[in-house]
C-alpha positions in Angstrom: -75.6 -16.8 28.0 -75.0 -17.4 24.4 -73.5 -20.5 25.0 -76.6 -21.9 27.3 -79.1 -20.6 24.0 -76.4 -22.3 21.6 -76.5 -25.5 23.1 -80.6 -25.1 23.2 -80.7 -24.8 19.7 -78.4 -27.4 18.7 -79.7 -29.8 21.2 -83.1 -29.2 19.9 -82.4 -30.3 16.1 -80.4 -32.9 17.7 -76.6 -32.0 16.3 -74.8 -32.3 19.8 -75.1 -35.4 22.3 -77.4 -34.7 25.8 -74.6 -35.4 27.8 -72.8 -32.6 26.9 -75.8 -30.5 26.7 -76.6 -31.4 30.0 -73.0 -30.0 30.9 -73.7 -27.2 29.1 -76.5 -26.3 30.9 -75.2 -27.6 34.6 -72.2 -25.0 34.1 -74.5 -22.0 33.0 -76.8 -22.4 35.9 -73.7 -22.4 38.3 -72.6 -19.4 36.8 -75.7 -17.8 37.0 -76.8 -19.1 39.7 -77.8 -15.2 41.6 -79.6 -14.3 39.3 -81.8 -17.7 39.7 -82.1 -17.4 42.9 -83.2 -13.9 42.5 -85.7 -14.7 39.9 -87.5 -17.2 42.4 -87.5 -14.9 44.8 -89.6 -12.2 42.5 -91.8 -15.2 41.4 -93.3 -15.1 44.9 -94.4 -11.2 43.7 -96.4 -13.1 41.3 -95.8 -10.1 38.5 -96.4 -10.5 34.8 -94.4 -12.9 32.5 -92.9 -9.9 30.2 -92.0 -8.1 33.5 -90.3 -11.3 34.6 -88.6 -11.7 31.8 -86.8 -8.2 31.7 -85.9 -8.9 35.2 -84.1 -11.5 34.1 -82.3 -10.1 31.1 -81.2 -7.5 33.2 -80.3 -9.5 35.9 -78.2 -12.1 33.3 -76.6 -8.8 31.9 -75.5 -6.8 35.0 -74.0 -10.3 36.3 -72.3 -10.9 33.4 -71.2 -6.9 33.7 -69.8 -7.5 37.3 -67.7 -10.4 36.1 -66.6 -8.8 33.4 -65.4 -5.3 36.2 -64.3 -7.7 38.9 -61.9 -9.8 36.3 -61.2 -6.5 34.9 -59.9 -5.0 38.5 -58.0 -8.2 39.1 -56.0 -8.3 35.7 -55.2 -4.2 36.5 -53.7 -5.0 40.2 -51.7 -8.0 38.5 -50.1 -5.7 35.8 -49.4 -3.1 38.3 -51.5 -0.2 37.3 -53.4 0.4 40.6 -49.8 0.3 42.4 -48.7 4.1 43.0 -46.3 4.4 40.8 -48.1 2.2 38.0 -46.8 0.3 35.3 -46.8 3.7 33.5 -44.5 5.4 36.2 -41.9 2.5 36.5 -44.1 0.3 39.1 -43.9 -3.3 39.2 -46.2 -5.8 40.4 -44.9 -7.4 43.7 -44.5 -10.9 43.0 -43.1 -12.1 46.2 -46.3 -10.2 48.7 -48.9 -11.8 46.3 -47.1 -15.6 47.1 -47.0 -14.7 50.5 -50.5 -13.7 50.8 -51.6 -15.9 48.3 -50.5 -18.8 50.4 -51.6 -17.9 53.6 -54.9 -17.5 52.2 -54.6 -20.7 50.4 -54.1 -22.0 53.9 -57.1 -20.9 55.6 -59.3 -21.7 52.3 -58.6 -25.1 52.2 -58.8 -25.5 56.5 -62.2 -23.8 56.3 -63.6 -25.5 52.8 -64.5 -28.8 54.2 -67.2 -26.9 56.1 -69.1 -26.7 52.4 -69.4 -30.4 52.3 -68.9 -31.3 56.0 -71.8 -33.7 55.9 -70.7 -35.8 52.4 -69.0 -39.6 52.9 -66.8 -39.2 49.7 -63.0 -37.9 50.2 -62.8 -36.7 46.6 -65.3 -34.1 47.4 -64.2 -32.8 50.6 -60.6 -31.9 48.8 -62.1 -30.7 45.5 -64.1 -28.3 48.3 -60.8 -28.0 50.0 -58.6 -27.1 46.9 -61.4 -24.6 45.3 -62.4 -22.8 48.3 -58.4 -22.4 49.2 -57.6 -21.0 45.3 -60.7 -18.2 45.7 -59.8 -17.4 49.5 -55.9 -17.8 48.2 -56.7 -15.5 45.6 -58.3 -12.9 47.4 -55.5 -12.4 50.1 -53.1 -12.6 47.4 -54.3 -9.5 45.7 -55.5 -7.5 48.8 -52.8 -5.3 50.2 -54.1 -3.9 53.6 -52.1 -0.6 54.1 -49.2 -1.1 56.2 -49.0 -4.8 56.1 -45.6 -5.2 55.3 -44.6 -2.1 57.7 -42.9 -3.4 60.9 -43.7 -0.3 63.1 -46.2 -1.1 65.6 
């Protein structure tokens, strides 16, 4: 958010090129892209402009919030601390489960993330679809660990 009003001010007195404003901006929007889509969905409430407007700070706030939890939880499982014993208790990370997982997710990602852009011509698009959704759906097997996964009692 401080970037996006950064590159506002700067662009406005002229001190960075458009092109990377225009970056700038494209990035931003991506990343905040619920709460946009939120705010034009209260636009059709037709409420006032200052109501709108804490909507929106609150809404750029919590998202950045949720991030800031969700990266949070993922650094914790990758040190170990929500294993049972913890790093504190002698616990370790299991490497070799999280490549495992992580490429059978991987897998599956990439198999389903030419669906995105099942309608586009370009090849360069369909595996930059491909690769991205694969590293997300990669990364959320690899640091899931359904309880008895690795068991082999049935």
């Amino acid at each position: 958010m401080i970037v996006m009003f950064a590159a506002a001010v700067f662009g406005g007195e002229h001190l960075t090129p458009k092109s990377l404003i225009g970056t700038v901006f494209l990035v931003c929007s991506l990343y905040y892209l619920p709460v946009f889509s939120l705010m034009t969905a209260i636009e059709t409430f037709h409420i006032n402009k200052f109501v709108w407007l804490a909507i929106f700070l609150i809404g750029l706030i919590s998202w950045s919030g949720l991030i800031a939890c969700v990266l949070w939880k993922i650094v914790a499982t990758i040190q170990g601390e929500e294993e049972p014993g913890g790093l504190n208790n002698g616990g370790r990370f299991d490497w070799v489960r999280f490549q495992v997982r992580f490429f059978c997710g991987f897998v599956l990602g990439c198999l389903f993330g030419w669906r995105f852009v099942r309608n586009t011509n370009s090849f360069s698009t369909m595996l930059i679809a491909s690769l991205v959704t694969g590293l997300v759906v990669g990364l959320v097997f690899g640091l899931s660990r359904p309880p008895d996964f690795w068991s082999r009692g049935f």
